[in-house]
N, C-alpha and C positions, 0 to 999 in steps of 0.2 A: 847283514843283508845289503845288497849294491845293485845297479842296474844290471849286473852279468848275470845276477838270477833268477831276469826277468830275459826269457829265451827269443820272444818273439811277440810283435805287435801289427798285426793283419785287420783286413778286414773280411768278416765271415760271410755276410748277406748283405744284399744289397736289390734295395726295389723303385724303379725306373718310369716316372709316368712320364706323357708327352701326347700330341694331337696327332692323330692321322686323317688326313682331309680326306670326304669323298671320293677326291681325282687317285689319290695314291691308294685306297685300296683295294684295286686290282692290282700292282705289284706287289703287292703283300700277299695275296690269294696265289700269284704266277711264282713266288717265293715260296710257298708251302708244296705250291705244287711238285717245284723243281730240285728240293733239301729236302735232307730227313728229317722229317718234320712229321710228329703226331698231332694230328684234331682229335678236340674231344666235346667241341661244339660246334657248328657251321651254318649260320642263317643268311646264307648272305650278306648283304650289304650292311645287317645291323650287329652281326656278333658273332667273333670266330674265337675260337679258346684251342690252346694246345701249348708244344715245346717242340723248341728248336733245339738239335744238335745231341740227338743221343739221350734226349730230355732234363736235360742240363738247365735248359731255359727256360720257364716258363713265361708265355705270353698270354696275351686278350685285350681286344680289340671290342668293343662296347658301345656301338653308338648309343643307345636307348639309356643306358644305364650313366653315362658320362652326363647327357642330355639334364638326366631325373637329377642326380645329384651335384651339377655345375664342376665338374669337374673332366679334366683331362681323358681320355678316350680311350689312349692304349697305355698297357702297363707289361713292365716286363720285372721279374722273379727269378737271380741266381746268385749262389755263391762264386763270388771270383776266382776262389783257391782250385774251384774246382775245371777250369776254362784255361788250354794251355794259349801259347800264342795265336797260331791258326785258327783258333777261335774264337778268339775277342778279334782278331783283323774282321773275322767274316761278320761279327755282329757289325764292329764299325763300317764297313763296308755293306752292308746290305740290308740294317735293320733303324739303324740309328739315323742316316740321311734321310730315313722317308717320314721323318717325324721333325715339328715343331714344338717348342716350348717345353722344353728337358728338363726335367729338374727331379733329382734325389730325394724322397720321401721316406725314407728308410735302409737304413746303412747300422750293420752290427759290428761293434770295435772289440777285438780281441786279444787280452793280454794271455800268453802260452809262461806260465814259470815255473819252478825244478824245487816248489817248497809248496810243504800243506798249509791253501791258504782257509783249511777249515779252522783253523786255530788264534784266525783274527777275528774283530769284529766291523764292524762295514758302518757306519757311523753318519748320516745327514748332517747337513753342517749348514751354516748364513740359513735362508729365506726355505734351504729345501726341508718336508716335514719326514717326519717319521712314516715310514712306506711299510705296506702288509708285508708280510712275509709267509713265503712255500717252503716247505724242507723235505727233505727225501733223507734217510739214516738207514742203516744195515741193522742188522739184528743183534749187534753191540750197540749199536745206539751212535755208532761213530757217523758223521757226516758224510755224504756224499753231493747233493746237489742241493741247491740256497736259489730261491726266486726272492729279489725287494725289489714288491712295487707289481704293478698289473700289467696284465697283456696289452690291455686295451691304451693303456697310458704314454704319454712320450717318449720315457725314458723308462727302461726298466733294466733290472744288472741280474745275471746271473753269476755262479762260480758254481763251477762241479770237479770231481777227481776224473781228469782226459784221461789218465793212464788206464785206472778203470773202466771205463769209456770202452777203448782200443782194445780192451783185454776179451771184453765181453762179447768184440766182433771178431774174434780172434785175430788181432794185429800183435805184433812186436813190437817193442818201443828198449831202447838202452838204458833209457832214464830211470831212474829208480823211484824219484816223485814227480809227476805232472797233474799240476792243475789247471783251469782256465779261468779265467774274468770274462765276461763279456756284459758288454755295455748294448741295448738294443736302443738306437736312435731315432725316432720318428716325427714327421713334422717340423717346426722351427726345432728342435733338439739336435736337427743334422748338422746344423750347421752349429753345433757345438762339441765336435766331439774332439775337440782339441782342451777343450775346459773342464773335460770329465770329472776332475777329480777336485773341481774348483767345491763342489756342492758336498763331497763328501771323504771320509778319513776312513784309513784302514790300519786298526791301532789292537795291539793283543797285552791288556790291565794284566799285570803280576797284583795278583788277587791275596796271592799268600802272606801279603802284609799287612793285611786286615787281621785284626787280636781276633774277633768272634766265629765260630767257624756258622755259627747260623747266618751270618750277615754274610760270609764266604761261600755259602751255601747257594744262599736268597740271590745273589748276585751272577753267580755260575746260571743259574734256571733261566733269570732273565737276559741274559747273556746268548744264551742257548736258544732262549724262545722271545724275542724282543716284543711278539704281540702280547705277552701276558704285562707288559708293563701298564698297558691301558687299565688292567685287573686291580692293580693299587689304589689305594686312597692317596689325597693330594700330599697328606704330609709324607707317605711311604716313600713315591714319588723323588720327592727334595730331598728326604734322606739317603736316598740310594745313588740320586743323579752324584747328589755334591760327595759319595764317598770314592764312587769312578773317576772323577775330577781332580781328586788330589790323590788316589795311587798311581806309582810311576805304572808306564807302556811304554813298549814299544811302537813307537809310529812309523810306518814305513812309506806313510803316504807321498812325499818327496822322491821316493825311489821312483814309483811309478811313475810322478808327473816330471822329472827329470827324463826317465826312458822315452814318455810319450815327448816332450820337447825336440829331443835327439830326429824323432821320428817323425815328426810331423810332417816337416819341407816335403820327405819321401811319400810317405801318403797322399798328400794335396797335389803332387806330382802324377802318382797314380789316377786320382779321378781325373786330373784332366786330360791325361794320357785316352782316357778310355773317350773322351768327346771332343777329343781334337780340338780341345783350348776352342770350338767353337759354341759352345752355348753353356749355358747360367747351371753352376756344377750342384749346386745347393740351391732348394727352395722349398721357400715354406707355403705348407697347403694346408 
């Protein structure tokens, strides 16, 4: 396993607050008028809701609500992947100028690679704890989609099978295995997503050198199901953590953070690409 097996390191979503004063929004009203542009709210001067550009965008504009919760005004909602050039010009050019006080609130980091990464385990590591976990399986029981950690939370990671994914919407793909990572960034977390991997290990225990096949068992399940370790008694716990601890794994953790090193300068290039190196690319809210 090497960086070459890791295909592609993007970012998925990304969500956009900032101030729209008073004075500027009628150019924002004379902008919906004059783009294709769907509303799906309109009160006037306190609160306009829609998408710009084929509905790619989503916007909203909130006096009342910015007001109630001290917070920033207008908010914008897209994936980059999906906005060719002419269309990030025209956001920079006609949406981004009419705002003050920009900053990133949510930013989704995504590793694309050519290996099933159902077959690792995902591992919290220093100060981070043990995160719930969601799982989605097929009727073999084989994996397909992994939620650690909650919606609501700063940080949360998914991994699902892409190819799957594409197969289901009827796409093609050459690739024989594609998985994804995604890492969901929110709040001060944004401006960590070059550290991702600082909190946590992606490692797959060769189990098969454990003598007892109950204890190989007992370890697969919780392996498989990490919320049932809560299920244990204290000593069960100790026995099980320290028998993962001394069988060898594979860790691949280094590949990743090696690819994301590679990647980085080109990413932080990107955000600021999109704001003209003129306002504060991260912040926490």
């Amino acid at each position: 396993m090497d960086v070459s097996n890791i295909l592609d390191i993007h970012f998925d979503r990304m969500t956009v607050l900032g101030d729209l004063n008073s004075k500027k929004v009628f150019y924002l009203k004379e902008l919906i008028k004059s783009n294709d542009t769907s509303v799906m709210d309109n009160k006037f001067h306190d609160c306009v809701r829609g998408k710009f550009l084929n509905d790619l965008v989503y916007f909203e504009y909130d006096k009342l609500k910015a007001k109630s919760f001290n917070t920033r005004n207008f908010r914008m909602e897209f994936n980059p992947n999906n906005l060719d050039t002419r269309q990030v010009e025209w956001l920079q050019t006609n949406v981004i100028p009419l705002l003050s006080d920009v900053g990133i609130t949510r930013l989704d980091l995504a590793f694309d690679v050519d290996f099933d990464l159902s077959e690792y385990q995902f591992i919290p590591i220093g100060n981070s704890r043990q995160k719930s976990t969601v799982e989605f399986r097929d009727a073999a029981r084989k994996l397909e989609t992994l939620y650690i950690g909650k919606r609501q939370s700063d940080k949360m990671l998914r991994l699902y099978n892409k190819q799957l994914e594409q197969e289901k919407k009827g796409n093609t793909s050459n690739l024989h295995t594609w998985w994804r990572l995604e890492f969901e960034l929110k709040r001060e977390t944004v401006d960590e997503f070059g550290e991702v991997f600082d909190t946590l290990q992606i490692k797959n225990p060769s189990l098969n050198e454990l003598e007892k096949i109950e204890d190989r068992a007992t370890l697969y399940y919780l392996l498989d199901h990490p919320q049932e370790w809560s299920n244990l008694s204290k000593r069960k716990k100790e026995k099980y953590r320290k028998m993962l601890k001394e069988i060898k794994e594979e860790d691949i953790t280094p590949v990743f953070k090696k690819a994301l090193e590679k990647k980085k300068a080109e990413l932080v290039a990107q955000l600021d690409s999109w704001f003209k190196n003129q306002y504060k690319i991260f912040e926490h809210c």
